[in-house]
PQR file with spaces between the fields and no chain letter, atoms N, CA, C, O and H, PARSE charges and radii, in Angstrom:
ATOM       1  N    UNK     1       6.117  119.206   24.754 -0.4000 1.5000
ATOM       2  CA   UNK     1       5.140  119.280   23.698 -0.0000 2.0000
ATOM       3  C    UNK     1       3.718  119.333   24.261  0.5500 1.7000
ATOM       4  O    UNK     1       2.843  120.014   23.728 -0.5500 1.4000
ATOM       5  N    UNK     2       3.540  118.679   25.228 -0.4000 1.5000
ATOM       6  CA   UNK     2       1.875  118.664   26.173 -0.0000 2.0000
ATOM       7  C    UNK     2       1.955  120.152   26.174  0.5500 1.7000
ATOM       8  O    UNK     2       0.958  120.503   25.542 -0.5500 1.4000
ATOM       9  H    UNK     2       4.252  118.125   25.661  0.4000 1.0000
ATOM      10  N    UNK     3       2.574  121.152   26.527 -0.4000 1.5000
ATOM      11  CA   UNK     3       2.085  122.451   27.244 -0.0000 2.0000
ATOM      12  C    UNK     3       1.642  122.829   25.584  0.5500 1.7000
ATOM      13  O    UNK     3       0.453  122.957   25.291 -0.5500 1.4000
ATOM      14  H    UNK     3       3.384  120.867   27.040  0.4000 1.0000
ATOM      15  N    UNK     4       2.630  122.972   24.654 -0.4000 1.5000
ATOM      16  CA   UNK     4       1.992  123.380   23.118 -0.0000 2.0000
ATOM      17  C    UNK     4       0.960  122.599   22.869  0.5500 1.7000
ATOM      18  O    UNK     4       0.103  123.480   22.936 -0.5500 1.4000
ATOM      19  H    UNK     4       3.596  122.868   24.892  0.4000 1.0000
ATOM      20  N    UNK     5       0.462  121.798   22.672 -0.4000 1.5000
ATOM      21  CA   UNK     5      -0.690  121.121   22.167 -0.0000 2.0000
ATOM      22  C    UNK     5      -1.953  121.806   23.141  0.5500 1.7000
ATOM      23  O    UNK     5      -2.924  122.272   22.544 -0.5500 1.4000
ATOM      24  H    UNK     5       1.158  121.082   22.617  0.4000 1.0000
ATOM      25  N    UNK     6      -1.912  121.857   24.707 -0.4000 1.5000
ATOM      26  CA   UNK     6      -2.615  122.519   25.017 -0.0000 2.0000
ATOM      27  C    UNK     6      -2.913  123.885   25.016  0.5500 1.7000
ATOM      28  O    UNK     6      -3.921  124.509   25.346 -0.5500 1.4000
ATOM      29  H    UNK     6      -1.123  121.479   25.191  0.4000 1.0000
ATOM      30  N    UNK     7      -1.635  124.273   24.499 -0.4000 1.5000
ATOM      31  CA   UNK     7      -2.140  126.106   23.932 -0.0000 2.0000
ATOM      32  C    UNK     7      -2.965  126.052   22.227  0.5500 1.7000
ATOM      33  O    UNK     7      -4.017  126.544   21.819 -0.5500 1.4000
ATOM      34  H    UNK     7      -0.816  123.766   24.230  0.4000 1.0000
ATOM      35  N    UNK     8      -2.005  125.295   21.630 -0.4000 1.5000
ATOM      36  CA   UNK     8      -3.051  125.228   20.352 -0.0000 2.0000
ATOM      37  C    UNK     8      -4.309  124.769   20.445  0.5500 1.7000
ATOM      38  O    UNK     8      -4.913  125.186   19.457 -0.5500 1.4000
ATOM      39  H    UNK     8      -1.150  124.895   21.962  0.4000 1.0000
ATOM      40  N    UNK     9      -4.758  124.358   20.880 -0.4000 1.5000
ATOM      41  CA   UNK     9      -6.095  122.999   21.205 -0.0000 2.0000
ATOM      42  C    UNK     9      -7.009  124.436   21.714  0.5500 1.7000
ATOM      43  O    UNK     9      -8.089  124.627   21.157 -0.5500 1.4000
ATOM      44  H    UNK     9      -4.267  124.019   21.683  0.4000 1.0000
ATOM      45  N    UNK    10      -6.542  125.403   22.761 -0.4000 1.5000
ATOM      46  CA   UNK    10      -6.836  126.322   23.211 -0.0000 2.0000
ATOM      47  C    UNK    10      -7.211  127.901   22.078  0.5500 1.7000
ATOM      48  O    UNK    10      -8.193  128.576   21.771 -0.5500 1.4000
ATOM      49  H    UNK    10      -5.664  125.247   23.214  0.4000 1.0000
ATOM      50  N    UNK    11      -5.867  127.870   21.813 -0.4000 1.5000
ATOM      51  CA   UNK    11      -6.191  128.682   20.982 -0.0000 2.0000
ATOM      52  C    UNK    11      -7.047  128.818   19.065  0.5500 1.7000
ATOM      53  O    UNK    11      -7.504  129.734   18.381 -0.5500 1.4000
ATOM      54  H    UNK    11      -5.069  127.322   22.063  0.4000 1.0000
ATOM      55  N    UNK    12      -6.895  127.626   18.937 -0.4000 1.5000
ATOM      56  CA   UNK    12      -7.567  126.724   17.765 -0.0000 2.0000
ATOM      57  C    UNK    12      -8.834  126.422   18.265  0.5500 1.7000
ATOM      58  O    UNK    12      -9.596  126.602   17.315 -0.5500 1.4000
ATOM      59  H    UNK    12      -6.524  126.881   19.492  0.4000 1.0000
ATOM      60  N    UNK    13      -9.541  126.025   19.336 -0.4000 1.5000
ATOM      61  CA   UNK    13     -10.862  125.876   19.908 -0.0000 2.0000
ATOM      62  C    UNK    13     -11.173  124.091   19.379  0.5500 1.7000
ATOM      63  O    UNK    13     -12.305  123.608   19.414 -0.5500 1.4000
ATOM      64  H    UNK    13      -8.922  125.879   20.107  0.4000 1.0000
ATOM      65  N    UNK    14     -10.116  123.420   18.980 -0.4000 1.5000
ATOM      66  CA   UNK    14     -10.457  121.944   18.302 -0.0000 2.0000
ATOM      67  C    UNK    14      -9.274  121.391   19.090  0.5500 1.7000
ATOM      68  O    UNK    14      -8.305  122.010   19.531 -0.5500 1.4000
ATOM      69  H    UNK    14      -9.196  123.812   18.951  0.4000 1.0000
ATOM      70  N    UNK    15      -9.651  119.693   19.196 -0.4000 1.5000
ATOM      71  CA   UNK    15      -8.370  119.139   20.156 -0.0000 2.0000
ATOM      72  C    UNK    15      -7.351  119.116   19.549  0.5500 1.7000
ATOM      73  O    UNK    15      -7.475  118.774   18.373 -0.5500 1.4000
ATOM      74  H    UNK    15     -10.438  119.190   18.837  0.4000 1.0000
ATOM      75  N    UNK    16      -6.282  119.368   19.914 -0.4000 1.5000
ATOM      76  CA   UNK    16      -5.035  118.998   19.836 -0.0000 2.0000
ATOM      77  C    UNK    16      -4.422  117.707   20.229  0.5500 1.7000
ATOM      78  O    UNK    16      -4.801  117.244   21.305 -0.5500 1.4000
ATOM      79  H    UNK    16      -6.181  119.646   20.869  0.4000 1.0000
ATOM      80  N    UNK    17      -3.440  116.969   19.468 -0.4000 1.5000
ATOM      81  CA   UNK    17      -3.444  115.485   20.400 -0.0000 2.0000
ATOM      82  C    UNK    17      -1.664  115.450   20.340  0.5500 1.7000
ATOM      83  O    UNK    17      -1.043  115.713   19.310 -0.5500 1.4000
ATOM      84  H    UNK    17      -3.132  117.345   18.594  0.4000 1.0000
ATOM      85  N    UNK    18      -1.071  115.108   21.526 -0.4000 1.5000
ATOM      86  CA   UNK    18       0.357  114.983   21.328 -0.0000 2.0000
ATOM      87  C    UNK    18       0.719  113.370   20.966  0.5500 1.7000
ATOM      88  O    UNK    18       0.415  112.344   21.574 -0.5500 1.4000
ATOM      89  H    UNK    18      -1.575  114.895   22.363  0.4000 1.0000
ATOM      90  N    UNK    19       1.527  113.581   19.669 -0.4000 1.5000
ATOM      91  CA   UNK    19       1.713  112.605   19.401 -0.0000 2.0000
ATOM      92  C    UNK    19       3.055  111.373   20.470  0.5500 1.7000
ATOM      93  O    UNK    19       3.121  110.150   20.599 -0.5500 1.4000
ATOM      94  H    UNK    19       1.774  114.415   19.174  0.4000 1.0000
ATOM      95  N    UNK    20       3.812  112.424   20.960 -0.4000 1.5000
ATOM      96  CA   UNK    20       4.696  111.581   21.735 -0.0000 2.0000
ATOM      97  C    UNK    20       3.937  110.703   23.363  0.5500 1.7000
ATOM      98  O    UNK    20       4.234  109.653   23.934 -0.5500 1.4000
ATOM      99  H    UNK    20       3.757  113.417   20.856  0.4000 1.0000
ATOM     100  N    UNK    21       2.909  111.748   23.630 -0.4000 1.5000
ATOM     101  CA   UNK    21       2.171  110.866   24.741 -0.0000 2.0000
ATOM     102  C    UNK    21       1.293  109.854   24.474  0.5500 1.7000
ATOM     103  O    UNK    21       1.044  108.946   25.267 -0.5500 1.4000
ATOM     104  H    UNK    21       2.667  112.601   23.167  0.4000 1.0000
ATOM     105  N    UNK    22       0.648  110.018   23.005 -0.4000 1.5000
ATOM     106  CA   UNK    22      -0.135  108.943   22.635 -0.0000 2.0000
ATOM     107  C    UNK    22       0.740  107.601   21.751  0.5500 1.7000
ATOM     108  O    UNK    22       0.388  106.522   21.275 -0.5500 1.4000
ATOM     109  H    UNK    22       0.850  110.755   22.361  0.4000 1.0000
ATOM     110  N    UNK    23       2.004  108.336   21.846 -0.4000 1.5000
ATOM     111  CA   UNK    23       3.065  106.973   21.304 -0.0000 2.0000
ATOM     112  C    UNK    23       3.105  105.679   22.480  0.5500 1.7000
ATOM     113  O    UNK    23       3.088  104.465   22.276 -0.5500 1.4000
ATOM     114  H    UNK    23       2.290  109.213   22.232  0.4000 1.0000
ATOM     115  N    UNK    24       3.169  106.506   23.892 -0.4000 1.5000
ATOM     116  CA   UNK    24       3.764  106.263   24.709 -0.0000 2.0000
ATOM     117  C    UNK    24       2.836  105.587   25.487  0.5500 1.7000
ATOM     118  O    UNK    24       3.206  104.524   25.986 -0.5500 1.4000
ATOM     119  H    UNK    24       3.183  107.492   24.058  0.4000 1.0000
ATOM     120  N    UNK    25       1.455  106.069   25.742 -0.4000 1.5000
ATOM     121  CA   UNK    25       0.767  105.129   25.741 -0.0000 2.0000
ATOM     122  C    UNK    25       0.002  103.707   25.297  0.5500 1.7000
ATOM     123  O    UNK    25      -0.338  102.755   25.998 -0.5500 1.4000
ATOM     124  H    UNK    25       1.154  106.932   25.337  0.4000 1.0000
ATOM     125  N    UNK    26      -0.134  103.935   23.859 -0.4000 1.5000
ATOM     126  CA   UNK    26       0.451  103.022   22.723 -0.0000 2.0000
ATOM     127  C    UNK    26       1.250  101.707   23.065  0.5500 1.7000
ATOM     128  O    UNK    26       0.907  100.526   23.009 -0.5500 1.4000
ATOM     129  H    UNK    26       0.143  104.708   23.289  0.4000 1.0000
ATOM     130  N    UNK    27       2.223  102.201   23.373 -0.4000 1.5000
ATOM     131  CA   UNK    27       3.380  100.811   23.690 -0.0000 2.0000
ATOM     132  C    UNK    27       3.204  100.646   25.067  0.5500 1.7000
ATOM     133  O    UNK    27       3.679   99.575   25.442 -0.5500 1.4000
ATOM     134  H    UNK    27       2.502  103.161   23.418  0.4000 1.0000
ATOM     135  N    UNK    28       2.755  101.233   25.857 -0.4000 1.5000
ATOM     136  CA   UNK    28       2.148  100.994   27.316 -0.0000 2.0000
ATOM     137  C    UNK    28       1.123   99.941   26.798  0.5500 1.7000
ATOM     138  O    UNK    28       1.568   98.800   26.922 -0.5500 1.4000
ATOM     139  H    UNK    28       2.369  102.104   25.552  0.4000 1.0000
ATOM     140  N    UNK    29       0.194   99.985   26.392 -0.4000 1.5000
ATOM     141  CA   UNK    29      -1.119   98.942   26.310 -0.0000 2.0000
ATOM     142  C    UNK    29      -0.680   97.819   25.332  0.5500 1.7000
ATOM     143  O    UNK    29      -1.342   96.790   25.466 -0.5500 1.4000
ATOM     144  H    UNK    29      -0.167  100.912   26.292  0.4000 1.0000
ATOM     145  N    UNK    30       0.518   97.772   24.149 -0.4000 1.5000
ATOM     146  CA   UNK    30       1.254   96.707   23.669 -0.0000 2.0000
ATOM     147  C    UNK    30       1.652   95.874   24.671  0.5500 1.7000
ATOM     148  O    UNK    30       1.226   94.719   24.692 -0.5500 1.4000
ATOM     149  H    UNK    30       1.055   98.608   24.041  0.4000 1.0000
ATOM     150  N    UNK    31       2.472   96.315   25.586 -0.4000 1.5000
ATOM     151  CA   UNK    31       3.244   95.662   27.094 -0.0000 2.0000
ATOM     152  C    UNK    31       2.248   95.068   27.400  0.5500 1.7000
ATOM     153  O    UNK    31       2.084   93.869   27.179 -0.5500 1.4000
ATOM     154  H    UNK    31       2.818   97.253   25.569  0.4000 1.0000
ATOM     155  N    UNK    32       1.195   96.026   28.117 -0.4000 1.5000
ATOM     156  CA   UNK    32       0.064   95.604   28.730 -0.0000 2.0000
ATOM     157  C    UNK    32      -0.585   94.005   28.534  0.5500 1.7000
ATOM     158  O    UNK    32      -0.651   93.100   29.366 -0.5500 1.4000
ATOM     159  H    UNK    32       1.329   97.001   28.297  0.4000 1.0000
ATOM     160  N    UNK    33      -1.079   94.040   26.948 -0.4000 1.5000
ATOM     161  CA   UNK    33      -1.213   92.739   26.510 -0.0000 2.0000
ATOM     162  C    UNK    33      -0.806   91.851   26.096  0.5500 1.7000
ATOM     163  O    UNK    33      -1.404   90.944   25.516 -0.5500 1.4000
ATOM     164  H    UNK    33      -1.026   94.775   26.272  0.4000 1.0000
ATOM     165  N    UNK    34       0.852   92.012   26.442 -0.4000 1.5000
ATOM     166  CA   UNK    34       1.151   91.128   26.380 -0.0000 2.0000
ATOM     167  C    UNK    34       2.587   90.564   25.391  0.5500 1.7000
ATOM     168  O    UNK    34       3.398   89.680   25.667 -0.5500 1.4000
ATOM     169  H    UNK    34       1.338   92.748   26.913  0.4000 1.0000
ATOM     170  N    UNK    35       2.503   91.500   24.118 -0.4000 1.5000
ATOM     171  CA   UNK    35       2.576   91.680   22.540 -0.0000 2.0000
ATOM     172  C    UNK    35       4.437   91.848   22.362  0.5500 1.7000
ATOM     173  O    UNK    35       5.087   92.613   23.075 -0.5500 1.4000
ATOM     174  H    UNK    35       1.844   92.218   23.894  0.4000 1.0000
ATOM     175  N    UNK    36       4.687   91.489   21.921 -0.4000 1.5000
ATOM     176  CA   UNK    36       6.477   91.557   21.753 -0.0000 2.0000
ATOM     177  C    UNK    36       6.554   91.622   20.233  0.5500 1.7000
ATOM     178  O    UNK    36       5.764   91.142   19.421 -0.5500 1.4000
ATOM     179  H    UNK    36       4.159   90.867   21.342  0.4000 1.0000
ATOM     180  N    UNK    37       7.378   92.134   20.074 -0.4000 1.5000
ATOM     181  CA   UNK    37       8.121   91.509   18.418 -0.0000 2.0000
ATOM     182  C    UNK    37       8.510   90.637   17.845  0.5500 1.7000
ATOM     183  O    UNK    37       9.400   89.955   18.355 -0.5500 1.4000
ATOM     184  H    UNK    37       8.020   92.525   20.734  0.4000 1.0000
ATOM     185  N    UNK    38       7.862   90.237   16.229 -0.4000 1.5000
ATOM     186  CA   UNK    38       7.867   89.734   15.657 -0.0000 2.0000
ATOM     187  C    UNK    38       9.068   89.041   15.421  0.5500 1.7000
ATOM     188  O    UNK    38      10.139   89.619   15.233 -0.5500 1.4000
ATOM     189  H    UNK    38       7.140   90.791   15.815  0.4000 1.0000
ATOM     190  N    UNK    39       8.878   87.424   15.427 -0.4000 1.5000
ATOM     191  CA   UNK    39      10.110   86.537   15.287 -0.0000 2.0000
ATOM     192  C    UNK    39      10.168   85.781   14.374  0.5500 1.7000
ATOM     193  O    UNK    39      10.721   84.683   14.434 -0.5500 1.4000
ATOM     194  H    UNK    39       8.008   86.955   15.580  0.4000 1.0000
ATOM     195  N    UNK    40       9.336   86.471   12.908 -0.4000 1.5000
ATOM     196  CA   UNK    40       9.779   85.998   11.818 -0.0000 2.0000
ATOM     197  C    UNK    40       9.560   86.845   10.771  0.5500 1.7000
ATOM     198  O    UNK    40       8.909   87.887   10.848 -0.5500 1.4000
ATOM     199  H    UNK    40       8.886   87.363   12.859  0.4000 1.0000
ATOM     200  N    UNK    41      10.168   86.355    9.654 -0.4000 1.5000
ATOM     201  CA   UNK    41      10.528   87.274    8.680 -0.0000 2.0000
ATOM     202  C    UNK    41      11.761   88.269    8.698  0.5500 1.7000
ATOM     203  O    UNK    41      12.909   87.885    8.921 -0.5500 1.4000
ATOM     204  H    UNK    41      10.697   85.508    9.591  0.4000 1.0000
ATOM     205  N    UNK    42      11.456   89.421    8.474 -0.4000 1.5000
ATOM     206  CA   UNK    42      12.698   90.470    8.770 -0.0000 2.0000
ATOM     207  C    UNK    42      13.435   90.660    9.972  0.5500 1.7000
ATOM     208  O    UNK    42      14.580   91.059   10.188 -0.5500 1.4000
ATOM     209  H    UNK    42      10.523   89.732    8.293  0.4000 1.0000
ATOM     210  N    UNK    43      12.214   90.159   10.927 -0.4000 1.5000
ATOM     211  CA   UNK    43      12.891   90.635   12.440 -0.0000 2.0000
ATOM     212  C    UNK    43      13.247   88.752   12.900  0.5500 1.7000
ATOM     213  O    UNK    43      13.653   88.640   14.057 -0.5500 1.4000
ATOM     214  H    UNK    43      11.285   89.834   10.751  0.4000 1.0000
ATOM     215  N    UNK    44      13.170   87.919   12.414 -0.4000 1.5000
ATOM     216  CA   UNK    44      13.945   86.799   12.684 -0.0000 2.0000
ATOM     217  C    UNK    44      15.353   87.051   13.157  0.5500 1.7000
ATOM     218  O    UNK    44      16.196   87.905   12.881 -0.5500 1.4000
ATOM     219  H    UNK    44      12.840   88.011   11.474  0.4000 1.0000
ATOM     220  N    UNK    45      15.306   85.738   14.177 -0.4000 1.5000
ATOM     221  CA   UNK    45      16.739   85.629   14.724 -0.0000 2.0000
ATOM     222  C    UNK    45      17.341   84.624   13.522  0.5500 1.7000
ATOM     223  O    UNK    45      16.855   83.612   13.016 -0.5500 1.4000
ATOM     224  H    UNK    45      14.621   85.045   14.401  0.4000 1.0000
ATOM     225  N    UNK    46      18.947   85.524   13.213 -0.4000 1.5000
ATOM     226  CA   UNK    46      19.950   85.455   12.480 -0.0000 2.0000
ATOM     227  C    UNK    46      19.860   83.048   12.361  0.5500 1.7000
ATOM     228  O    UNK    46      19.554   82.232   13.231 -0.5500 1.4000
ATOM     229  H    UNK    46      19.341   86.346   13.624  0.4000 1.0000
ATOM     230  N    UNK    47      20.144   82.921   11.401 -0.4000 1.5000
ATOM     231  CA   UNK    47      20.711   81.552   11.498 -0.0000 2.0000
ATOM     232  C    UNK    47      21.992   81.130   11.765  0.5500 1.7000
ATOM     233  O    UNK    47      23.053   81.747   11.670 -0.5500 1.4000
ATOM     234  H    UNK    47      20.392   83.584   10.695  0.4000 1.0000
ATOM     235  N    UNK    48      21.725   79.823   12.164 -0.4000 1.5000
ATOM     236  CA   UNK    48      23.433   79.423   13.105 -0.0000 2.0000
ATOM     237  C    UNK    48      24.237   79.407   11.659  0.5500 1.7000
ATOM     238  O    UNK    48      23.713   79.051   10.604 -0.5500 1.4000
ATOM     239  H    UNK    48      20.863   79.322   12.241  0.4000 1.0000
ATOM     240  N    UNK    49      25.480   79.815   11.788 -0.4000 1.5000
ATOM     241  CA   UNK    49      26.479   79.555   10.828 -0.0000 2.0000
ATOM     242  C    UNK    49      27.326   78.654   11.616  0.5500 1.7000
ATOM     243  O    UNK    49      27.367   78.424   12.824 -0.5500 1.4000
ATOM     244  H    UNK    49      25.906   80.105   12.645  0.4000 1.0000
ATOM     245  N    UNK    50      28.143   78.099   10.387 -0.4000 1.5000
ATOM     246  CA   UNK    50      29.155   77.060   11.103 -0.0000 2.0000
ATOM     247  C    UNK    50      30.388   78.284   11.244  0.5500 1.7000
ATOM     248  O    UNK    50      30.724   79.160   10.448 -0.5500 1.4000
ATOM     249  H    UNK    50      28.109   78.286    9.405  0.4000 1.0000
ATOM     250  N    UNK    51      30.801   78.002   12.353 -0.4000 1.5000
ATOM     251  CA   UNK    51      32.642   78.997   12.464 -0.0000 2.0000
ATOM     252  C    UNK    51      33.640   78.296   11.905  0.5500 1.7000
ATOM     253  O    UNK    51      33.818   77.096   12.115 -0.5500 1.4000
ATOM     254  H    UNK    51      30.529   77.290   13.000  0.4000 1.0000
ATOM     255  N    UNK    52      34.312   78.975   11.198 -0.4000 1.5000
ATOM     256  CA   UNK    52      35.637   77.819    9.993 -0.0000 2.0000
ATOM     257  C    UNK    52      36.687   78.955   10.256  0.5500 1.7000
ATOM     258  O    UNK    52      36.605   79.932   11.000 -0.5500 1.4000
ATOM     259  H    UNK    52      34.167   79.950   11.028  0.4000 1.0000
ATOM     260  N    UNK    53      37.639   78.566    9.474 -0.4000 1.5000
ATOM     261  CA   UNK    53      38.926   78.932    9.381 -0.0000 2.0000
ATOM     262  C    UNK    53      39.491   79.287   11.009  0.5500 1.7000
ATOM     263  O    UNK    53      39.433   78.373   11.832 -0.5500 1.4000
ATOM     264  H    UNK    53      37.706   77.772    8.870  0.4000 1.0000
ATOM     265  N    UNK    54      40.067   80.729   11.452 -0.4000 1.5000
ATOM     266  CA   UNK    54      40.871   80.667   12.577 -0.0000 2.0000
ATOM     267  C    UNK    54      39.612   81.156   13.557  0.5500 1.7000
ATOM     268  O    UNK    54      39.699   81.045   14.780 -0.5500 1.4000
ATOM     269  H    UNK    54      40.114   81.471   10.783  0.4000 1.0000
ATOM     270  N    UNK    55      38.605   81.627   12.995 -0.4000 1.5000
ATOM     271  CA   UNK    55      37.432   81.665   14.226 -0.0000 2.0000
ATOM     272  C    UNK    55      37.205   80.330   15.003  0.5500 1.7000
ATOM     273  O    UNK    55      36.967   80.167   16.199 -0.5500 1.4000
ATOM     274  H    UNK    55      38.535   81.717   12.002  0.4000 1.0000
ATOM     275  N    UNK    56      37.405   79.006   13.541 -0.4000 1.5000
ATOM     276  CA   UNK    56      36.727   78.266   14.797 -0.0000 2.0000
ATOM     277  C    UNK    56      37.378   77.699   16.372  0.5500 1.7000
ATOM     278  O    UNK    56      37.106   76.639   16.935 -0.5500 1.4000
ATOM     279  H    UNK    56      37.599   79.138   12.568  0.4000 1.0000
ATOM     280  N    UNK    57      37.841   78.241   16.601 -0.4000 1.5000
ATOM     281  CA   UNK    57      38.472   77.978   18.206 -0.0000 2.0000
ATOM     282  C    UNK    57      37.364   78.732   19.175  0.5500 1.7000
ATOM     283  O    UNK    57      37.117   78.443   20.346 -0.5500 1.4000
ATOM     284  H    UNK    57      38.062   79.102   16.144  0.4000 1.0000
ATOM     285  N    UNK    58      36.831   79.654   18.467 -0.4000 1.5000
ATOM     286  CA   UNK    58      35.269   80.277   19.290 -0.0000 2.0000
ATOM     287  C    UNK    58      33.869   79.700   19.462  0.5500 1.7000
ATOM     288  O    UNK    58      33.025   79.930   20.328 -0.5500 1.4000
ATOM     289  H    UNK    58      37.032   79.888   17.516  0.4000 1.0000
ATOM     290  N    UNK    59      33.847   78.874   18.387 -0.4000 1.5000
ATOM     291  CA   UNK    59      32.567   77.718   18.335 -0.0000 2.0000
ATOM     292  C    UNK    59      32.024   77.519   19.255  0.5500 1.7000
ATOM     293  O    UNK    59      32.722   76.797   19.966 -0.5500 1.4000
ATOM     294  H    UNK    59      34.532   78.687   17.683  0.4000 1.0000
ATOM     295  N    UNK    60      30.894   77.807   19.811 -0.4000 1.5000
ATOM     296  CA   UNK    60      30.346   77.538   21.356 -0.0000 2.0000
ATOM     297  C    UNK    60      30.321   75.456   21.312  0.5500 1.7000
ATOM     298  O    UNK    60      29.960   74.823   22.304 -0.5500 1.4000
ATOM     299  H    UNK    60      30.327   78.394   19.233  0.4000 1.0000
């Protein structure tokens, strides 16, 4: 996609911006500072259930 963006950008005479390299840098400078995903709400880790019937022989 870089080589198209630089022909359009070219042939359009206005920048062109690729969105997959500026994704990618993006989550490069997330890393960078540090930043992880969210551990509450939707993206919460699951709650302990109790294991019953013939599972529970797996019960940590």
């Amino acid at each position: 996609m870089t080589d198209l963006s630089i022909w359009l950008s070219d042939a359009l005479g206005i920048p062109v911006i690729d969105g997959v390299s500026v994704a990618v840098k993006f989550v490069e400078a997330l890393v960078g500072a540090g930043l992880d995903t969210s551990k509450t709400g939707d993206l919460a880790y699951p709650i302990s259930k109790p294991y019953t019937g013939s599972l529970s022989v797996f019960a940590p």
